[in-house]
C-alpha positions in Angstrom: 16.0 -17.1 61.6 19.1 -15.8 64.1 18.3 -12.7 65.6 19.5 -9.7 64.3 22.8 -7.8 65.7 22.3 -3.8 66.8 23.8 -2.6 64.3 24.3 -3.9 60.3 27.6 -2.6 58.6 27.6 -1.7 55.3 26.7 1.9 55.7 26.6 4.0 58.9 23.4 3.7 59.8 22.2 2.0 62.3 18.6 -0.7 62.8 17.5 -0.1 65.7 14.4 -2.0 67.4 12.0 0.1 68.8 10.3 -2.4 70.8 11.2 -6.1 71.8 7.8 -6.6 71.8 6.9 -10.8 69.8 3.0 -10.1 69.8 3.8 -6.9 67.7 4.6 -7.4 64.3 7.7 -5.9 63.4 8.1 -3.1 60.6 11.0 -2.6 58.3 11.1 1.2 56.9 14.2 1.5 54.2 15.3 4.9 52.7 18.5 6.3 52.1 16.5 9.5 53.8 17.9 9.8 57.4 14.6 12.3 57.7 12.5 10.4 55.4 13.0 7.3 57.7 12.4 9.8 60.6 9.1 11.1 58.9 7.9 7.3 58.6 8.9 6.1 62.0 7.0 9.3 63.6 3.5 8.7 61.6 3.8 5.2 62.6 4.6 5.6 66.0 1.5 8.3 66.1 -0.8 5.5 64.7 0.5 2.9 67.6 3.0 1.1 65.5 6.0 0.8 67.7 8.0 -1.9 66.6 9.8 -0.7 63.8 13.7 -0.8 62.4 15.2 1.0 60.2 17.6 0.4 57.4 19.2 3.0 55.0 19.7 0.5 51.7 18.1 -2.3 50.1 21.5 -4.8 50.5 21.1 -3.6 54.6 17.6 -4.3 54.4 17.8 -7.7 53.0 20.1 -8.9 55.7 17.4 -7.7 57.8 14.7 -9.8 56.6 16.9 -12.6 56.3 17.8 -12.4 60.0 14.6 -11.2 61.9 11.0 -12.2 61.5 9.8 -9.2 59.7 6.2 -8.5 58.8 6.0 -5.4 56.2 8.8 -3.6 54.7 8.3 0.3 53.6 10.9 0.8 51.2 11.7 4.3 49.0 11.8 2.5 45.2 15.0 5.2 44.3 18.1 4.4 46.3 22.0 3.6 45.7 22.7 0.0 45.2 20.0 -2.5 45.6 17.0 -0.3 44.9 13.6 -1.0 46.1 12.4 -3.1 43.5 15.2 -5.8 43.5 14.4 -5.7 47.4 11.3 -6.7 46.5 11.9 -9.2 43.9 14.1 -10.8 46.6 12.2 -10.8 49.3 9.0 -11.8 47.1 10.8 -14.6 45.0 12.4 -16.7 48.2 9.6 -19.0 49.8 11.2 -18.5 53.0 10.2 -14.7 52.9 7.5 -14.9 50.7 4.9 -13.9 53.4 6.4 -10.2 53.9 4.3 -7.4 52.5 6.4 -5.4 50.7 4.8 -1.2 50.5 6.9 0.3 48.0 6.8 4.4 48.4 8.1 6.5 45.6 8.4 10.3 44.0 9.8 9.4 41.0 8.3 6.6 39.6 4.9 4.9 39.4 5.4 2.0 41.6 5.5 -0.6 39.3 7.4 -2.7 37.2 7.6 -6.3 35.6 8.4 -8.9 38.1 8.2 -6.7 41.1 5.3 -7.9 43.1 4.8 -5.4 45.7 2.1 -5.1 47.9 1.1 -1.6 48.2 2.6 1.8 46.7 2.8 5.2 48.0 3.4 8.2 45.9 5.3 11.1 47.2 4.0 13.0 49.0 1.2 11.4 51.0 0.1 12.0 54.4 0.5 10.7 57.5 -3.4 9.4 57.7 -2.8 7.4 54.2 0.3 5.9 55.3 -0.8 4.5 58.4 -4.2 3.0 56.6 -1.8 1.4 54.0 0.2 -0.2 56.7 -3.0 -1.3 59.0 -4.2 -2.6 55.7 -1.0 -4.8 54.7 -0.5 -5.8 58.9 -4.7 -7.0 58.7 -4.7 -4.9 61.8 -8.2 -2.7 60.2 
């Protein structure tokens, strides 16, 4: 995989590594929630996850995982565009991804659906204690 530019057009947000960290795995939180992603980023970096980017769509997202070697993805399920669960049909259907855990976190929905094999779900709201046991979980870092 290439590495990953600063910044990925496409909306104005911006992925930004937290830490350049390789023995870290990396963590890819998606919402189209400036202070959802803030709320995520903040429990994880509380639970000693640091290496985290963010992106604010599914379509942004992809190019992430397409471009850096990603470990789990947190991804709302509702968003504009390429919505969580074609995210995770793509990610989960190419053989080069396939590996990526894929937590799906939702207030709307139940967290599944045909064809979508996600690794984890989340149901809105949850705390920050839950979260970071789902993520230790998925990252085999119990």
């Amino acid at each position: 995989r290439m590495p990953i530019p600063q910044s990925i057009s496409g909306t104005d947000q911006t992925v930004r590594p937290e830490s350049k960290s390789a023995s870290e795995p990396v963590v890819l939180i998606v919402d189209d929630s400036d202070e959802m992603r803030a709320y995520l980023r903040g429990c994880l970096n509380r639970g000693g996850i640091n290496n985290i980017i963010e992106a604010a769509d599914g379509l942004d997202a992809l190019h992430v995982v397409l471009d850096k070697e990603v470990a789990l993805v947190i991804s709302d399920i509702v968003m504009p565009g390429l919505d969580g669960y074609e995210l995770c049909r793509r990610v989960k259907e190419n053989a080069e991804l396939g590996d990526i855990r894929v937590l799906l976190i939702s207030g709307e929905t139940t967290g599944t659906q045909p064809g979508c094999m996600n690794d984890g779900f989340l149901n809105k709201p949850f705390n920050a204690a839950k979260l970071r046991s789902s993520v230790r979980r998925l990252l085999n870092t119990d």
